[in-house]
C-alpha positions in Angstrom: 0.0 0.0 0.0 3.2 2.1 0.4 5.0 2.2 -3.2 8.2 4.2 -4.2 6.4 5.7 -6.6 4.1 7.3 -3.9 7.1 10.3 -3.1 6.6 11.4 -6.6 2.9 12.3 -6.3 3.4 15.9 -4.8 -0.3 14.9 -3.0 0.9 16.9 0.2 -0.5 14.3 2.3 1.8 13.3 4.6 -0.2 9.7 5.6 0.3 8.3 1.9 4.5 8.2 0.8 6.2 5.1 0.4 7.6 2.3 2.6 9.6 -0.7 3.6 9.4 -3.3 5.8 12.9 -3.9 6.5 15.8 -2.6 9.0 17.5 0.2 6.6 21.8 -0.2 7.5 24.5 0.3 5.2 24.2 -3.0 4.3 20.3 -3.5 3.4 19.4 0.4 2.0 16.6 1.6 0.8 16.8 3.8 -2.2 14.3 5.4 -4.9 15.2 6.9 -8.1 13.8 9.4 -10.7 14.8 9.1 -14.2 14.2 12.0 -16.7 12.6 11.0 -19.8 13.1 14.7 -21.5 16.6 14.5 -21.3 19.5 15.3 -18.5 18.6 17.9 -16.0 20.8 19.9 -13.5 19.3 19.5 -9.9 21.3 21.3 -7.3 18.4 20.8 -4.1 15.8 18.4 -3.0 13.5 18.2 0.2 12.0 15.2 1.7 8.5 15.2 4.0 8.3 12.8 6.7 5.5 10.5 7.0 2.9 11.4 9.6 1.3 7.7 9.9 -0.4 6.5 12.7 2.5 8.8 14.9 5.2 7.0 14.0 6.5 9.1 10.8 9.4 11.0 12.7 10.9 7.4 13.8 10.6 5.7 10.1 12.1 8.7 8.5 15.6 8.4 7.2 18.1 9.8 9.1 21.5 8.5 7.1 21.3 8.8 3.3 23.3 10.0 -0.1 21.6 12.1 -2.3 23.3 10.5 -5.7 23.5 11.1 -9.6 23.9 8.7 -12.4 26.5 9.6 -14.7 25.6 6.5 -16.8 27.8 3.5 -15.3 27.8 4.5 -11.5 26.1 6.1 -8.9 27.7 10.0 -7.8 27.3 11.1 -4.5 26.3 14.8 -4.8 25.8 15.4 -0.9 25.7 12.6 2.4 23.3 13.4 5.5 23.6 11.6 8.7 21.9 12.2 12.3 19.1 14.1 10.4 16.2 14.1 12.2 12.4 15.1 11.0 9.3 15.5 12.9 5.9 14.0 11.7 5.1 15.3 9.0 8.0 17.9 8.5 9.8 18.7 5.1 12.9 19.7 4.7 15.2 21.2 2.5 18.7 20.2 1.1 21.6 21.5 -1.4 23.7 19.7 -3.6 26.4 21.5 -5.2 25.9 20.2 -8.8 26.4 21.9 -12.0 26.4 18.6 -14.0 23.3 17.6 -15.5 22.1 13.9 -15.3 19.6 11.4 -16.4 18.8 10.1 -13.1 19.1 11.0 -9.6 18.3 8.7 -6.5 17.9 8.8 -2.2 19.8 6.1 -0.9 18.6 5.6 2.5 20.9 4.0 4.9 19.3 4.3 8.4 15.4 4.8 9.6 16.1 7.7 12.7 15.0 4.8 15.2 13.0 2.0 13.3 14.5 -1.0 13.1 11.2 -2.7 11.4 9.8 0.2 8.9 11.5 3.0 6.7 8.8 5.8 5.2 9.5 8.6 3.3 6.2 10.6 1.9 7.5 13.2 -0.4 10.4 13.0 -2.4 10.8 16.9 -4.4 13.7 17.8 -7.0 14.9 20.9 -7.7 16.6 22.8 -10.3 17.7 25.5 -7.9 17.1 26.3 -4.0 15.6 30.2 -4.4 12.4 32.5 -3.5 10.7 33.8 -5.7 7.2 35.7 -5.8 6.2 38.8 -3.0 5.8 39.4 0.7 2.5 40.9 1.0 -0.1 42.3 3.6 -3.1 39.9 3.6 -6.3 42.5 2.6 -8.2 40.1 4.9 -9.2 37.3 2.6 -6.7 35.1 4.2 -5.6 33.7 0.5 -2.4 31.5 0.4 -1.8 33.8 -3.2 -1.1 37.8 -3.4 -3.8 39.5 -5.3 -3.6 42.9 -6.5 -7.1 44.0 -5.6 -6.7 43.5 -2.1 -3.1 42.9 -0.6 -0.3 45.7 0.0 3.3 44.6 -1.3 6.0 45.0 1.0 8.9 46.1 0.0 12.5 46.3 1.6 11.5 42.7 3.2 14.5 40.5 3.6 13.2 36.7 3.0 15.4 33.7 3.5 15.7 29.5 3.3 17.2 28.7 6.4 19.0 25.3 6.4 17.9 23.3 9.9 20.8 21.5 9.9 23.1 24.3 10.8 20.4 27.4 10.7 22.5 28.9 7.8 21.4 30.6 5.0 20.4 28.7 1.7 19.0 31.4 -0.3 18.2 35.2 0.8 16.2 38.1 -1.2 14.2 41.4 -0.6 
């Protein structure tokens, strides 16, 4: 009921996601891959959302993994994690310095943070490039998630940032 191909859905729903029955070590990983149909694409970032299943997501989430490339006749790590943790439901966002574009990329999952039965991921994203982009606004009191024109007051002179949790430092900063 828990497929790999469930952390591709972008369904936001942190109870669907894929997993494995197994105890996740260096030697028995767990890994999923994306291969790009269109051609080779750069992808310097990724995030990955916890599960939030019956209260056990934070424990089956991965805590040790490589973030990896395939260059066409082996794997390339592009960045290692270990002692990550995630609470239910939480996403979180990585970089990986990579200027090289490839076919396919994989997570290759090496440790559940304290599972030793079950290994869940629910959303696996991709990304070109870690930025912002769009506006800081003053709701006009509709409460949308969306600026609109009509109603909400841009803000300028904001400074807006991706803060790693890792470290707390600063992926990406505008104003």
């Amino acid at each position: 009921g828990f497929p790999a191909t469930n952390v591709f859905t972008n369904s936001g729903d942190a109870t669907a996601g894929w997993q494995e029955n197994k105890n996740v070590t260096v030697g028995n990983p767990s890994w999923v891959s994306a291969t790009f149909t269109g051609g080779p694409q750069v992808i310097s970032g990724y995030s990955i959302s916890a599960m939030d299943y019956s209260g056990i997501g934070a424990n089956i989430a991965p805590t040790n993994w490589k973030f990896q490339a395939f260059n066409g006749v082996t794997w390339i790590t592009l960045d290692t994690r270990a002692g990550i943790t995630f609470s239910a439901g939480q996403t979180r966002i990585f970089t990986a310095p990579n200027a090289t574009a490839y076919s396919a990329y994989r997570l290759y999952i090496t440790k559940a943070f304290s599972s030793t039965t079950t290994m869940g991921v629910a959303q696996l994203q991709l990304f070109q490039s870690v930025c912002i982009t769009g506006r800081v606004f003053q709701d006009g009191g509709l409460r949308d998630k969306v600026y609109n024109a009509a109603t909400d007051v841009p803000l300028s002179g904001v400074t807006v940032s991706i803060v790693g949790e890792t470290l707390g430092g600063i992926v990406a900063s505008t104003s």
